[in-house]
PQR file with spaces between the fields and no chain letter, atoms N, CA, C, O and H, PARSE charges and radii, in Angstrom:
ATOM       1  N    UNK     1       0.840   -1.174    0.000 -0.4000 1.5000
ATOM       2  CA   UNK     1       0.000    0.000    0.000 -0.0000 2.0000
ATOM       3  C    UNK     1       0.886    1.239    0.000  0.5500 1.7000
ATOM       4  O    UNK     1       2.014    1.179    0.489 -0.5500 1.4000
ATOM       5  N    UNK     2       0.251    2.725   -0.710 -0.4000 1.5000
ATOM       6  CA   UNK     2       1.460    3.430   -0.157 -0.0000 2.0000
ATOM       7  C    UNK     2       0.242    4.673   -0.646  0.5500 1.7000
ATOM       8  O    UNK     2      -0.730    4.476   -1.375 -0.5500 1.4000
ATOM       9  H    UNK     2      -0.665    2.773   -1.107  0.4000 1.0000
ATOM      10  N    UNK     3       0.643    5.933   -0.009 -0.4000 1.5000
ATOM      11  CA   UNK     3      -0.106    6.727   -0.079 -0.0000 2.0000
ATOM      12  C    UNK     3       0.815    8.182   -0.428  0.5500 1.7000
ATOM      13  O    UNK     3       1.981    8.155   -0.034 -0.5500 1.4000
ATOM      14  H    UNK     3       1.433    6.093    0.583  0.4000 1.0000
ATOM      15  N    UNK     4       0.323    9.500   -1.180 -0.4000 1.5000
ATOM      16  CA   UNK     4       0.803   10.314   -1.244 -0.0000 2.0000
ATOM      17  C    UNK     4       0.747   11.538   -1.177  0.5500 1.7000
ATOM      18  O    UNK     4      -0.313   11.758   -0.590 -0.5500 1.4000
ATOM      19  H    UNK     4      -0.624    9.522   -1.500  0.4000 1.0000
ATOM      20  N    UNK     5       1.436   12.906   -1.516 -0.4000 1.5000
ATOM      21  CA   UNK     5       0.441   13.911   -1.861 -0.0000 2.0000
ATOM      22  C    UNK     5      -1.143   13.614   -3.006  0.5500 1.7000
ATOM      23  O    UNK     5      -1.512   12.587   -3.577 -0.5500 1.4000
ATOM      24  H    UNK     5       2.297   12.727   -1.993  0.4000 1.0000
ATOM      25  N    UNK     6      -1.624   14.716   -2.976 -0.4000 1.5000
ATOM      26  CA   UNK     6      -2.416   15.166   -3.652 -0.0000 2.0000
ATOM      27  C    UNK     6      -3.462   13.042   -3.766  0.5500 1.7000
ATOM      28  O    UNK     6      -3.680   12.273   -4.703 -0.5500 1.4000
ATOM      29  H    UNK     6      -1.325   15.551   -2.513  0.4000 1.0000
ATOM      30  N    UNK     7      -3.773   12.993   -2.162 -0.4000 1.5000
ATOM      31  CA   UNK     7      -4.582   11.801   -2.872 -0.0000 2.0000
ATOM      32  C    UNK     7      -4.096   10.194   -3.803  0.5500 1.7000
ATOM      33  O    UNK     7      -4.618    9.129   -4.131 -0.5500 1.4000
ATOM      34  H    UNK     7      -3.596   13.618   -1.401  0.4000 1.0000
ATOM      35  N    UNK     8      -2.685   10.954   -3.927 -0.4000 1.5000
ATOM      36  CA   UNK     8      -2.285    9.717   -4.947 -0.0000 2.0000
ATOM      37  C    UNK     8      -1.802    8.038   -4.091  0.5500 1.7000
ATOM      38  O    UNK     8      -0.752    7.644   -3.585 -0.5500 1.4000
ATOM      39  H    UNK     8      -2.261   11.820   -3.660  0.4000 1.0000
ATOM      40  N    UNK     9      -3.142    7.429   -4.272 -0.4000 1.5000
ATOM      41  CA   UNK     9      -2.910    6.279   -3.546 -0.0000 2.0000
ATOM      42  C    UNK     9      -3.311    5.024   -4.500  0.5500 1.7000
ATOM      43  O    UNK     9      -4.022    4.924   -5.500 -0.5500 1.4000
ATOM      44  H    UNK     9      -3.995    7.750   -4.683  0.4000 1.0000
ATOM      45  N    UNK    10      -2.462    4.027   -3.667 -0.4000 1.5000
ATOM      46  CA   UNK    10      -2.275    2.669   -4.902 -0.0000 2.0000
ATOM      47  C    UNK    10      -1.775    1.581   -3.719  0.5500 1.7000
ATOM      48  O    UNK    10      -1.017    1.804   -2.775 -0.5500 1.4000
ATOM      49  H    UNK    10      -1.884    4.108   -2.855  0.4000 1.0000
ATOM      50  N    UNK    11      -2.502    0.238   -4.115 -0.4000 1.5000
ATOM      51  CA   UNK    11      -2.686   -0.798   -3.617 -0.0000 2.0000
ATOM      52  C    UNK    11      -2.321   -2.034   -4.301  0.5500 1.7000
ATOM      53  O    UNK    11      -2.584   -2.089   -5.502 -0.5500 1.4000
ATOM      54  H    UNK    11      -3.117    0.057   -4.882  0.4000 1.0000
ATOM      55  N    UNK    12      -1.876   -2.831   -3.859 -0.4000 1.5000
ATOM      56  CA   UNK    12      -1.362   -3.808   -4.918 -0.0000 2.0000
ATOM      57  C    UNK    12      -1.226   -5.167   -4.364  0.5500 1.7000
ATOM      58  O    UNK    12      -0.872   -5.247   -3.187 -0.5500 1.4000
ATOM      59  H    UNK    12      -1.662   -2.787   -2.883  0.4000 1.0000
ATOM      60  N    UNK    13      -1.493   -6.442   -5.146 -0.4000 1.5000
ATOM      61  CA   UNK    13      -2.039   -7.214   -4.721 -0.0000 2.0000
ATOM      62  C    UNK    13      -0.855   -8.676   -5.654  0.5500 1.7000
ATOM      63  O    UNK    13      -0.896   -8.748   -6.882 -0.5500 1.4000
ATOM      64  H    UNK    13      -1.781   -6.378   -6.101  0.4000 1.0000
ATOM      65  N    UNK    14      -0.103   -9.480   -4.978 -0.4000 1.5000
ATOM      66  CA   UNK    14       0.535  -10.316   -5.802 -0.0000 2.0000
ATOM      67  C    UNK    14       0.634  -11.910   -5.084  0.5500 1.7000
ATOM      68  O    UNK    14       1.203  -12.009   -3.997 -0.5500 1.4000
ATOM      69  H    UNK    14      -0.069   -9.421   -3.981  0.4000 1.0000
ATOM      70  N    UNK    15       0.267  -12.686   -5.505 -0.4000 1.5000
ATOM      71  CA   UNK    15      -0.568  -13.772   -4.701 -0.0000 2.0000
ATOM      72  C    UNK    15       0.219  -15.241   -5.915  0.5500 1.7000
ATOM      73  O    UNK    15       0.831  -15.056   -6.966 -0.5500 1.4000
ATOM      74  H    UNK    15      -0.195  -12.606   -6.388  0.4000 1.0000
ATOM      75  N    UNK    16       0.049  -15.921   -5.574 -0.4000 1.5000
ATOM      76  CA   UNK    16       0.677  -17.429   -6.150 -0.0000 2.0000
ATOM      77  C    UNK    16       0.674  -18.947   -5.243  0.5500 1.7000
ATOM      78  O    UNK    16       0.440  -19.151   -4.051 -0.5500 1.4000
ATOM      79  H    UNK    16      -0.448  -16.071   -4.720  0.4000 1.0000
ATOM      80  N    UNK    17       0.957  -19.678   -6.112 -0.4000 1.5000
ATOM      81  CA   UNK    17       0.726  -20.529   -5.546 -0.0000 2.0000
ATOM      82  C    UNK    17      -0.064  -22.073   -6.495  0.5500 1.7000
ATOM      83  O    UNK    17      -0.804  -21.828   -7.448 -0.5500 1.4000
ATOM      84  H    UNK    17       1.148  -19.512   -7.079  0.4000 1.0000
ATOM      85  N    UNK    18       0.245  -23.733   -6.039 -0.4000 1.5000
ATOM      86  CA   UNK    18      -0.295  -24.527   -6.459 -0.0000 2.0000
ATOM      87  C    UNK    18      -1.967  -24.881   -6.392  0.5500 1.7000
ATOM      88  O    UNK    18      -2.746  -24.778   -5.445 -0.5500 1.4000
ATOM      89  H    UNK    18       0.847  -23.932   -5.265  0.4000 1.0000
ATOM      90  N    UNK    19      -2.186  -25.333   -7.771 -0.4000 1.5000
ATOM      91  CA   UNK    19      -3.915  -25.493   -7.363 -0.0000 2.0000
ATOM      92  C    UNK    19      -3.801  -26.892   -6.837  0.5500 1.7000
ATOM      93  O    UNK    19      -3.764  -27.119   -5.628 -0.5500 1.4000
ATOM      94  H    UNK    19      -1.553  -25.416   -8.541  0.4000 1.0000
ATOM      95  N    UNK    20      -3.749  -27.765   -7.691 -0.4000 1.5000
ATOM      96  CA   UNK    20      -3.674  -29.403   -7.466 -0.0000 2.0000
ATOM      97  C    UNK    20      -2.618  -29.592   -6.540  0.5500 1.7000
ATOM      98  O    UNK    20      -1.817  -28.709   -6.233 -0.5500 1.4000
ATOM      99  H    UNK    20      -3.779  -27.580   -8.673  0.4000 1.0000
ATOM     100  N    UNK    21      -2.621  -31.303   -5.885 -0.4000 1.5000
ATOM     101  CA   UNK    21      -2.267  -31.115   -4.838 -0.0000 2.0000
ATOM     102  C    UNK    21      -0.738  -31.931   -5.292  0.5500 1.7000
ATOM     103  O    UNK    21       0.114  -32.301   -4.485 -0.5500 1.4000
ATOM     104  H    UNK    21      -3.271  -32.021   -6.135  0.4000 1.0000
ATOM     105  N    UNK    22      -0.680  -32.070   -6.660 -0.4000 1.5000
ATOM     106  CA   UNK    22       0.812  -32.611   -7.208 -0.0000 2.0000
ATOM     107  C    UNK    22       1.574  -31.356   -6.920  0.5500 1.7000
ATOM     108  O    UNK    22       2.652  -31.262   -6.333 -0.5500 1.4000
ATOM     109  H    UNK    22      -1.372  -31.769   -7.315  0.4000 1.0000
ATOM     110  N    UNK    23       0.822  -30.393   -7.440 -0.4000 1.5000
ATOM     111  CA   UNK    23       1.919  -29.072   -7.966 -0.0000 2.0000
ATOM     112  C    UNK    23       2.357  -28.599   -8.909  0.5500 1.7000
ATOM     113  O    UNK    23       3.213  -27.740   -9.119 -0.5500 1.4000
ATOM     114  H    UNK    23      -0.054  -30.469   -7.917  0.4000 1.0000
ATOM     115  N    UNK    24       1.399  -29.515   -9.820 -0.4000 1.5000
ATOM     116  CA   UNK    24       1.565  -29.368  -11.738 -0.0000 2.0000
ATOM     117  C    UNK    24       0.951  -28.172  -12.127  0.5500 1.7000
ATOM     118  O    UNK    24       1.375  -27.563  -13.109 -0.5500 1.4000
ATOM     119  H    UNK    24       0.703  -30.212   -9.649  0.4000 1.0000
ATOM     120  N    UNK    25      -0.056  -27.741  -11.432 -0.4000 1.5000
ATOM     121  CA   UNK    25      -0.780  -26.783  -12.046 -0.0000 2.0000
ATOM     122  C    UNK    25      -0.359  -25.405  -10.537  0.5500 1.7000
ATOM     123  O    UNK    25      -0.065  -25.439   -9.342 -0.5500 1.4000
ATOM     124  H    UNK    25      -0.400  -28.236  -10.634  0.4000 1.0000
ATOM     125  N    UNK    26      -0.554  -24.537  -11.441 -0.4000 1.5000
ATOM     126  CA   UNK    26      -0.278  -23.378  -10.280 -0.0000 2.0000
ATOM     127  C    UNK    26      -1.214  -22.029  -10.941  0.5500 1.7000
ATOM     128  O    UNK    26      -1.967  -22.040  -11.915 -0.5500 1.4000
ATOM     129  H    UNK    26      -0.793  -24.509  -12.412  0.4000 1.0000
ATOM     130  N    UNK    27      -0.851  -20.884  -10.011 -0.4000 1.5000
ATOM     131  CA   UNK    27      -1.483  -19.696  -10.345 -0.0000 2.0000
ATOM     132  C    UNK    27      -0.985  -18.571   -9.816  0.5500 1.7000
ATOM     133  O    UNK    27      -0.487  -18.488   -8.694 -0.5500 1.4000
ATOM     134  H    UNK    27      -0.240  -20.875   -9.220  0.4000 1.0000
ATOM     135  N    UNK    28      -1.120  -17.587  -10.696 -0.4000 1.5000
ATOM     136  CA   UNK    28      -0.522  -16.240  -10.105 -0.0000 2.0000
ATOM     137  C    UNK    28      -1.292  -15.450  -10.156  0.5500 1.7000
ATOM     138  O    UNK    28      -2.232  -15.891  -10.817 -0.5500 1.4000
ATOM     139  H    UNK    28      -1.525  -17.655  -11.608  0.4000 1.0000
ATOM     140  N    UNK    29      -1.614  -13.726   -9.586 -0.4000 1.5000
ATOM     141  CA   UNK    29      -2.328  -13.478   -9.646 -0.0000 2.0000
ATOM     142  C    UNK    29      -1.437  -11.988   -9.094  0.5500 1.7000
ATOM     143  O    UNK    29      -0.767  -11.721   -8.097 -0.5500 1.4000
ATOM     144  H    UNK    29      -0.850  -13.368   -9.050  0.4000 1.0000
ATOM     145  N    UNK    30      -1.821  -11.295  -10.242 -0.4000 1.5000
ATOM     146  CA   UNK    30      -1.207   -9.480  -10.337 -0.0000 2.0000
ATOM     147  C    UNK    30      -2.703   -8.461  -10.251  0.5500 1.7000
ATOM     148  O    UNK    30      -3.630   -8.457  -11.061 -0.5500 1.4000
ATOM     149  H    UNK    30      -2.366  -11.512  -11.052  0.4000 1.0000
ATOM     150  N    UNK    31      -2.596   -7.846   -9.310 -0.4000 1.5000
ATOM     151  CA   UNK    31      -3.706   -6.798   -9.493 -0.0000 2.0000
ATOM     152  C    UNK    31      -3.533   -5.645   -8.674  0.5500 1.7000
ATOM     153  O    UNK    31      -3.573   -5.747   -7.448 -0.5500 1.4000
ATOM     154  H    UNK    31      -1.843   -7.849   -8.652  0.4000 1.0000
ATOM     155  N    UNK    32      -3.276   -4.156   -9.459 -0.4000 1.5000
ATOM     156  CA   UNK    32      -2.741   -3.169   -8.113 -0.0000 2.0000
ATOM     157  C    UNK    32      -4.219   -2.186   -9.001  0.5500 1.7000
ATOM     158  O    UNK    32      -4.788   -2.166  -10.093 -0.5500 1.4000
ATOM     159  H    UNK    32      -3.244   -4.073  -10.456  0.4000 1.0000
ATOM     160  N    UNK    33      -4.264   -1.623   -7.909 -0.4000 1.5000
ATOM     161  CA   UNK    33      -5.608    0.024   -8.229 -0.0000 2.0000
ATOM     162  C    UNK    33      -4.569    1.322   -7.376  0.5500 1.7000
ATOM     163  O    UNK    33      -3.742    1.314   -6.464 -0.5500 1.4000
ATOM     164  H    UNK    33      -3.803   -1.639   -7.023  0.4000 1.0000
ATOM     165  N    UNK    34      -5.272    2.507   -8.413 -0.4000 1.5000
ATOM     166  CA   UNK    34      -4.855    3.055   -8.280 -0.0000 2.0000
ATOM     167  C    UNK    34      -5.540    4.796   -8.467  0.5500 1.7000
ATOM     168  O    UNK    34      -5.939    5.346   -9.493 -0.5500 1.4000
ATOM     169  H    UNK    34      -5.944    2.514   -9.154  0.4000 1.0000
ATOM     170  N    UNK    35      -5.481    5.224   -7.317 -0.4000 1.5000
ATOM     171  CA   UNK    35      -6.001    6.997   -7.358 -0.0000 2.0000
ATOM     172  C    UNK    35      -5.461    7.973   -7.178  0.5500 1.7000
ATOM     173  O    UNK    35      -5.024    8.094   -6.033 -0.5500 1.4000
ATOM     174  H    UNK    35      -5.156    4.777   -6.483  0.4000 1.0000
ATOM     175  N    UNK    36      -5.250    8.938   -7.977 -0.4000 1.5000
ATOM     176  CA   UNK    36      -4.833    9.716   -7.603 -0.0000 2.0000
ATOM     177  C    UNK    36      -5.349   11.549   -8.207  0.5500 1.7000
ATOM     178  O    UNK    36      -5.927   11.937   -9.222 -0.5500 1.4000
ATOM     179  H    UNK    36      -5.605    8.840   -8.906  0.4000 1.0000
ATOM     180  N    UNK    37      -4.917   12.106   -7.276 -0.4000 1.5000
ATOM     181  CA   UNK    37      -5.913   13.766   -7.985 -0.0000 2.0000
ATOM     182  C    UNK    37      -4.935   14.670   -8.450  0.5500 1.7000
ATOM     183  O    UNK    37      -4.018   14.754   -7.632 -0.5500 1.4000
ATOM     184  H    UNK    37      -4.447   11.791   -6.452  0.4000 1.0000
ATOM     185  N    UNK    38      -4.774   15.376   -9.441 -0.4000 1.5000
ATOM     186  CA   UNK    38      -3.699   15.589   -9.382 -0.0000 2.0000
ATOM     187  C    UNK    38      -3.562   17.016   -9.293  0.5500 1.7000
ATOM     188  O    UNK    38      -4.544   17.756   -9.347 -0.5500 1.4000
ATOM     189  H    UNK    38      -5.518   15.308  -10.106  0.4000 1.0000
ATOM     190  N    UNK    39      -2.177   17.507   -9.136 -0.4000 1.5000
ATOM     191  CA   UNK    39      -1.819   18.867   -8.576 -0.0000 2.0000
ATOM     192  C    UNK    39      -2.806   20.055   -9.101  0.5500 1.7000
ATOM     193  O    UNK    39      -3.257   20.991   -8.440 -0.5500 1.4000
ATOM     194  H    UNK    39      -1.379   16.905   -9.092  0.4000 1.0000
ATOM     195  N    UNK    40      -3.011   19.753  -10.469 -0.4000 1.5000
ATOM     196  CA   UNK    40      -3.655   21.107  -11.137 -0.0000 2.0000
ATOM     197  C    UNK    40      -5.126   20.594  -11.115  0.5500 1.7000
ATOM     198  O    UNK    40      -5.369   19.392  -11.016 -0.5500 1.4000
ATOM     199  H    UNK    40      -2.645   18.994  -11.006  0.4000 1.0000
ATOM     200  N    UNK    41      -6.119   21.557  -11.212 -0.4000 1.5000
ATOM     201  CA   UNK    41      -7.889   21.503  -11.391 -0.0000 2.0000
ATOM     202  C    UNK    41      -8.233   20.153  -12.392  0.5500 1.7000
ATOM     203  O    UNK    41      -7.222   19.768  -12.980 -0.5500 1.4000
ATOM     204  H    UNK    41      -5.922   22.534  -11.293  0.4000 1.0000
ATOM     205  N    UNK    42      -8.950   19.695  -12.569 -0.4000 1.5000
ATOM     206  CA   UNK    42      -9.210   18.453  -13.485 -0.0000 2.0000
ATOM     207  C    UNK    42      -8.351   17.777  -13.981  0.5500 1.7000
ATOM     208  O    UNK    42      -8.443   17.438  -15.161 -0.5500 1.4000
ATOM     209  H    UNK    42      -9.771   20.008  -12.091  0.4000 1.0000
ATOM     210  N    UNK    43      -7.119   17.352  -13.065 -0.4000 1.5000
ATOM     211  CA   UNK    43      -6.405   16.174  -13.584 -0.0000 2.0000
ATOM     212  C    UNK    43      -6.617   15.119  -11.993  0.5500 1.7000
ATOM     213  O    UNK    43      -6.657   15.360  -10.787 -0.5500 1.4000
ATOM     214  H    UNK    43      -7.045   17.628  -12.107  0.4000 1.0000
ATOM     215  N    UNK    44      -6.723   13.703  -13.000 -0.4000 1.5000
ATOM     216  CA   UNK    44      -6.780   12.852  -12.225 -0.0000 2.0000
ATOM     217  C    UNK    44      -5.990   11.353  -12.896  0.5500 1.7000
ATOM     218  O    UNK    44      -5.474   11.204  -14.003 -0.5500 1.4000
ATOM     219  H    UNK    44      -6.691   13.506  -13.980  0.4000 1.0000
ATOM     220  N    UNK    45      -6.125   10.419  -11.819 -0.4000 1.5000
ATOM     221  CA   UNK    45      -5.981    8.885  -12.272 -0.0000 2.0000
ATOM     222  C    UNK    45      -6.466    7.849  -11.831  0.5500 1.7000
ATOM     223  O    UNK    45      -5.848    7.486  -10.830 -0.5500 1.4000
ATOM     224  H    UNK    45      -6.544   10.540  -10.920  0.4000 1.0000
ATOM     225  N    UNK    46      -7.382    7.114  -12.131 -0.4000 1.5000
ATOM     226  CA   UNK    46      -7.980    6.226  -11.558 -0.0000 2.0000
ATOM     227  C    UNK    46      -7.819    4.815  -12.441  0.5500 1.7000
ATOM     228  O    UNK    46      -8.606    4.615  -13.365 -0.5500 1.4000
ATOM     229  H    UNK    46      -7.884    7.409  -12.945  0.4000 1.0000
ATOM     230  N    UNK    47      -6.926    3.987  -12.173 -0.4000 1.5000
ATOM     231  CA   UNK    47      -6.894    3.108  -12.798 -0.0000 2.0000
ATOM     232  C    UNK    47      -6.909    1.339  -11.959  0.5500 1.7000
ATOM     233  O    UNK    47      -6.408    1.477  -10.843 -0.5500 1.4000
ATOM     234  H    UNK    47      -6.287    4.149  -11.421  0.4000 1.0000
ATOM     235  N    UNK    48      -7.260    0.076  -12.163 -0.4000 1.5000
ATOM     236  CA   UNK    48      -7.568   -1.165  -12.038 -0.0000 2.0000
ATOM     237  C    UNK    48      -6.733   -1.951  -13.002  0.5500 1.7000
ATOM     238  O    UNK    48      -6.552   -1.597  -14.167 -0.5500 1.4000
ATOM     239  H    UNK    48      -7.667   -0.036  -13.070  0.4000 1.0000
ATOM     240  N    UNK    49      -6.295   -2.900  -12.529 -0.4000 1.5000
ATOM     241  CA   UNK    49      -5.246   -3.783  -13.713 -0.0000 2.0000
ATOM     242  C    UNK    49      -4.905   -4.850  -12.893  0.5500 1.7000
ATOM     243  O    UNK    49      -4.398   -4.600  -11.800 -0.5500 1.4000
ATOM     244  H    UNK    49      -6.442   -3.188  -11.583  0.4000 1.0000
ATOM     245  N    UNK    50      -5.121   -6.134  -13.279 -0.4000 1.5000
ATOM     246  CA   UNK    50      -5.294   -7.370  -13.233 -0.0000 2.0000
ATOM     247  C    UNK    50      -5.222   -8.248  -14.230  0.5500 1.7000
ATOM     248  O    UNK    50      -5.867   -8.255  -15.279 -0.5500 1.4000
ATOM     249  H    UNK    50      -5.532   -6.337  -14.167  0.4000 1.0000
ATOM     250  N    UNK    51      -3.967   -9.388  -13.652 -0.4000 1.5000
ATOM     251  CA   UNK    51      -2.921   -9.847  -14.702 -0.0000 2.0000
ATOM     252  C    UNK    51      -3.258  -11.237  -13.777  0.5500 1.7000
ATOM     253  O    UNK    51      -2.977  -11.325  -12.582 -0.5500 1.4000
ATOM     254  H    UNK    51      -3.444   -9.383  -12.800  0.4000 1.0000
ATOM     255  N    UNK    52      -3.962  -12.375  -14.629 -0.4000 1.5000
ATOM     256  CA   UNK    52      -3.784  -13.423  -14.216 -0.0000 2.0000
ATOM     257  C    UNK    52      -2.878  -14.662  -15.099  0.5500 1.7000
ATOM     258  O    UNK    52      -2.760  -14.608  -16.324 -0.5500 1.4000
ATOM     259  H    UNK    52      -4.191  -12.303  -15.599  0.4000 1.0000
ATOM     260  N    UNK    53      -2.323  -15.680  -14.319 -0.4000 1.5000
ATOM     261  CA   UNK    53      -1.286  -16.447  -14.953 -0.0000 2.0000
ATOM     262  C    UNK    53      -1.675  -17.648  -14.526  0.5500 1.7000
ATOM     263  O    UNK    53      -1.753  -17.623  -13.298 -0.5500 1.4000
ATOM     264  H    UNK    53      -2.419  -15.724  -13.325  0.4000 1.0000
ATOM     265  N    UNK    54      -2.020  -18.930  -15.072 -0.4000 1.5000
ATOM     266  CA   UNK    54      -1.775  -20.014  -14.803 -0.0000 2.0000
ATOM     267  C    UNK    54      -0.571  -20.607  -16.080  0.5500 1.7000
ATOM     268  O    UNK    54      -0.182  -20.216  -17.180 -0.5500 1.4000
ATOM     269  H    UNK    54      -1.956  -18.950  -16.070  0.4000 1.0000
ATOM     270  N    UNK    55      -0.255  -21.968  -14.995 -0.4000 1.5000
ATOM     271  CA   UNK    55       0.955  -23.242  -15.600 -0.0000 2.0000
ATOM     272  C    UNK    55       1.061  -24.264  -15.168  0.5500 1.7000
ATOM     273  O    UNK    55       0.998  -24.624  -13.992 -0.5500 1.4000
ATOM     274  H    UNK    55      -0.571  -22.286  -14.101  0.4000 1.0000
ATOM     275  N    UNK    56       1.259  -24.923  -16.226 -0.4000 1.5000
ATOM     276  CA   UNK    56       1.116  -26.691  -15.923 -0.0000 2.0000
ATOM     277  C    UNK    56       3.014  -27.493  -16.190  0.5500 1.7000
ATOM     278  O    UNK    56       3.670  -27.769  -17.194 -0.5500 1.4000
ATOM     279  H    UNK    56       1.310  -24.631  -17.181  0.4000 1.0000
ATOM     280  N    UNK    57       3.140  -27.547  -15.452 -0.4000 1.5000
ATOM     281  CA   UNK    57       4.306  -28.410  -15.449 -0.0000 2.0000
ATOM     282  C    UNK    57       3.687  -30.243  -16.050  0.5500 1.7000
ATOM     283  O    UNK    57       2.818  -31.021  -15.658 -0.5500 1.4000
ATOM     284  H    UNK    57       2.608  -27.323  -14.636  0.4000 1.0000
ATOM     285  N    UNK    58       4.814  -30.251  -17.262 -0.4000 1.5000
ATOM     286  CA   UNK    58       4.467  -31.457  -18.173 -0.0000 2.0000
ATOM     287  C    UNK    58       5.560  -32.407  -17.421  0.5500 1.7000
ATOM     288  O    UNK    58       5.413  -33.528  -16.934 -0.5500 1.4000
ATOM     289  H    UNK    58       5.520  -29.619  -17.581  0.4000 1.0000
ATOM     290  N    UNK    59       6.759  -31.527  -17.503 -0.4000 1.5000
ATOM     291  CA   UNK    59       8.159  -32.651  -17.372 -0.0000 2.0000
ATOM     292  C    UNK    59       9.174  -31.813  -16.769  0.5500 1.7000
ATOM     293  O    UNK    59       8.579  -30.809  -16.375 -0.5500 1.4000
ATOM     294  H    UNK    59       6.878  -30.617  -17.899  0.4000 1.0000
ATOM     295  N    UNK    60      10.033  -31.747  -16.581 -0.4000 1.5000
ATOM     296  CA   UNK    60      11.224  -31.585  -16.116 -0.0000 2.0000
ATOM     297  C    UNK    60      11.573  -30.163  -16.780  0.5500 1.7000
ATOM     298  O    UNK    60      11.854  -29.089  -16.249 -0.5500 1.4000
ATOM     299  H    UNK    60      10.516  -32.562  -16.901  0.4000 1.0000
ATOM     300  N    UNK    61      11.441  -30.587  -18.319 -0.4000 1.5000
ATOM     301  CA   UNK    61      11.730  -29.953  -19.790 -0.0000 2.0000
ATOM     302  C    UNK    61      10.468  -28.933  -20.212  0.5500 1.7000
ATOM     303  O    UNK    61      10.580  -27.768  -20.593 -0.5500 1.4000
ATOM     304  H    UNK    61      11.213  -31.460  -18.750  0.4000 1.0000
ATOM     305  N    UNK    62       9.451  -29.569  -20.066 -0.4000 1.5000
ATOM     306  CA   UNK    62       8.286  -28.968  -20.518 -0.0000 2.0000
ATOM     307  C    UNK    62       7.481  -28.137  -19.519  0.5500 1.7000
ATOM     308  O    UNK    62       7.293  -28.873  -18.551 -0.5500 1.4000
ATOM     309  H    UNK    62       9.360  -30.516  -19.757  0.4000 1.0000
ATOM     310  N    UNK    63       6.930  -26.968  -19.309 -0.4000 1.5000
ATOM     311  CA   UNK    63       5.813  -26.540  -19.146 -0.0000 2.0000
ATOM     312  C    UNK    63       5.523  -25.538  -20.089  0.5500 1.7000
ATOM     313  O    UNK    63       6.206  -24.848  -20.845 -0.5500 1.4000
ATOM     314  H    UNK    63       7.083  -26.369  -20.096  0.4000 1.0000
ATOM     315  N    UNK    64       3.781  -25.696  -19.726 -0.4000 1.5000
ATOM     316  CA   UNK    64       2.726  -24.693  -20.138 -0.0000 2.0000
ATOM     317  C    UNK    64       2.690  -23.483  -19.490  0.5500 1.7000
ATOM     318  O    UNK    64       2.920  -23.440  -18.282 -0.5500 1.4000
ATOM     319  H    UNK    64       3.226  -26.257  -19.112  0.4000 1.0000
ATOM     320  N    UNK    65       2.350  -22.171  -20.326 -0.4000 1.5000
ATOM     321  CA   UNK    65       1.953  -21.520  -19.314 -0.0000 2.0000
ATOM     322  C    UNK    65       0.833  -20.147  -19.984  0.5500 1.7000
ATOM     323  O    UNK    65       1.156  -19.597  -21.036 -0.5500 1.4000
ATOM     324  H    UNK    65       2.163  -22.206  -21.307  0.4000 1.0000
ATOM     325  N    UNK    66       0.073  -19.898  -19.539 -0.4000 1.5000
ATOM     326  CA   UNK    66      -1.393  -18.778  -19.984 -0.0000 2.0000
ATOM     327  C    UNK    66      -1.657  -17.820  -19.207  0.5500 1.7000
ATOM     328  O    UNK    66      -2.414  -17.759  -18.238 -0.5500 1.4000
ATOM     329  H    UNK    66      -0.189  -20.345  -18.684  0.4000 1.0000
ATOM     330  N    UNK    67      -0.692  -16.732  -19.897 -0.4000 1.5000
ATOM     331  CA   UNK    67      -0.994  -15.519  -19.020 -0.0000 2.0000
ATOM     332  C    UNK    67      -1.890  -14.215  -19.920  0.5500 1.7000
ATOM     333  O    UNK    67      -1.890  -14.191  -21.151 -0.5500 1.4000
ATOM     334  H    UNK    67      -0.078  -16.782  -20.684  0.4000 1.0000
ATOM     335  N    UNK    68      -2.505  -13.346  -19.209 -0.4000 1.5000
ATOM     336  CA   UNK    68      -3.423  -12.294  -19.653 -0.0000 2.0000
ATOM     337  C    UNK    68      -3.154  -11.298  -18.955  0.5500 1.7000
ATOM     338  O    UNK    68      -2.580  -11.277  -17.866 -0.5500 1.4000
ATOM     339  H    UNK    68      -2.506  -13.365  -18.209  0.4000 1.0000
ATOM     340  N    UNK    69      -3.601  -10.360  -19.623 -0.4000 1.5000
ATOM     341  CA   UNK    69      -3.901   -9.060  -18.986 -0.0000 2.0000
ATOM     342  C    UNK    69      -4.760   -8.027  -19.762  0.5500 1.7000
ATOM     343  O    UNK    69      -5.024   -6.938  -19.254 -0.5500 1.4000
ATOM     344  H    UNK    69      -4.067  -10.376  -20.508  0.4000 1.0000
């Protein structure tokens, strides 16, 4: 978390970890928000962003992996 002048605050969120209970499959998970007002009359920022990732471990050699944003 962190906070600033003028309102400008942002939160952020980074998380991981196995789904199944081998450990083949996993997940990540990116998501920060963000506000802020800014110094002069009608400037601002308000933004949301969320980035998810899964992966499958095949072999040793091989994995999958499907990320978005």
């Amino acid at each position: 978390m962190q906070t600033g002048l003028f309102d400008a605050n942002h939160i952020g969120l980074d998380t991981t970890g196995p789904i199944t209970r081998d450990g083949k499959t996993l997940y990540r998970v990116v998501a920060a928000m963000t506000y802020s007002d800014g110094y002069y009359d009608n400037t601002y920022m308000h933004r949301f962003v969320t980035m998810p990732a899964f992966s499958y471990q095949f072999s040793a050699d091989t994995k999958f992996e499907l990320k978005a944003c």
